[in-house]
N, C-alpha and C positions, 0 to 999 in steps of 0.2 A: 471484556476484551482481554486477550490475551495471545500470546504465539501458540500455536496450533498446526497439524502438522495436516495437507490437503494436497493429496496424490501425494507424489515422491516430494514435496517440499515443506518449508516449516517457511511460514509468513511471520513479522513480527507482531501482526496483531489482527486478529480476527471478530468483526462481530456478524451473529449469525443473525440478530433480528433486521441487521440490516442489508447481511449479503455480501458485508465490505470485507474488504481485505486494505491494510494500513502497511505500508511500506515505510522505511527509515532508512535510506542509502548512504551508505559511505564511499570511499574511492574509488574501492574497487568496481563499482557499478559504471563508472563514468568512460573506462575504456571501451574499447570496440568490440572486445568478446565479452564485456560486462553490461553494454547496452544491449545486444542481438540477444543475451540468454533472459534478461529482464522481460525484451519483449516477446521471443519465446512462452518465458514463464507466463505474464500478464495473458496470453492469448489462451492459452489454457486455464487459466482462470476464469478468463470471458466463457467460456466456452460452459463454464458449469453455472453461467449466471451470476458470476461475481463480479463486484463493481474494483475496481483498483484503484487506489490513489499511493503516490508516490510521494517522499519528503527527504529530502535530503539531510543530511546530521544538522551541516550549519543552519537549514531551516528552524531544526527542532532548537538548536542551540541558541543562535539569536535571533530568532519570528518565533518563538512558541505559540504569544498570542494570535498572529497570522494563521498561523498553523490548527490552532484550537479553532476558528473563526472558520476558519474550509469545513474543518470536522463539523461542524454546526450546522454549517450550510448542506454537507451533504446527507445529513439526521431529516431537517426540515426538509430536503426535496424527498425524501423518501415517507415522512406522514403524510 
């Protein structure tokens, strides 16, 4: 996994055997032209068959293991 660039965007983290795209939001996502372009983006993602999950910084900062735990979960729905 890694950031990768699909259509006009660069994801921060892409795996291809799974299809996923891995989001890591900060601030700026959380206002109101930061929400609409998110889910803009996401829907064209959907649209090429890619699954989206979303994580906020302070997720990643203090839930890692939460965080790791979804990732798992979403590995296992897809075997």
């Amino acid at each position: 996994m890694r950031q990768r660039p699909i259509d006009n965007f660069i994801v921060d983290f892409y795996c291809a055997a799974l299809r996923l795209v891995i989001e890591v939001d900060g601030e700026s996502h959380f206002t109101e032209q930061g929400k609409q372009y998110d889910a803009e983006r996401t829907g064209i993602f959907e649209g090429y068959g890619l699954k989206v999950i979303r994580f906020t910084n302070v997720d990643v900062l203090q839930s890692f293991e939460g965080v790791c735990q979804e990732l798992l979960g979403a590995c296992d729905r897809h075997s």
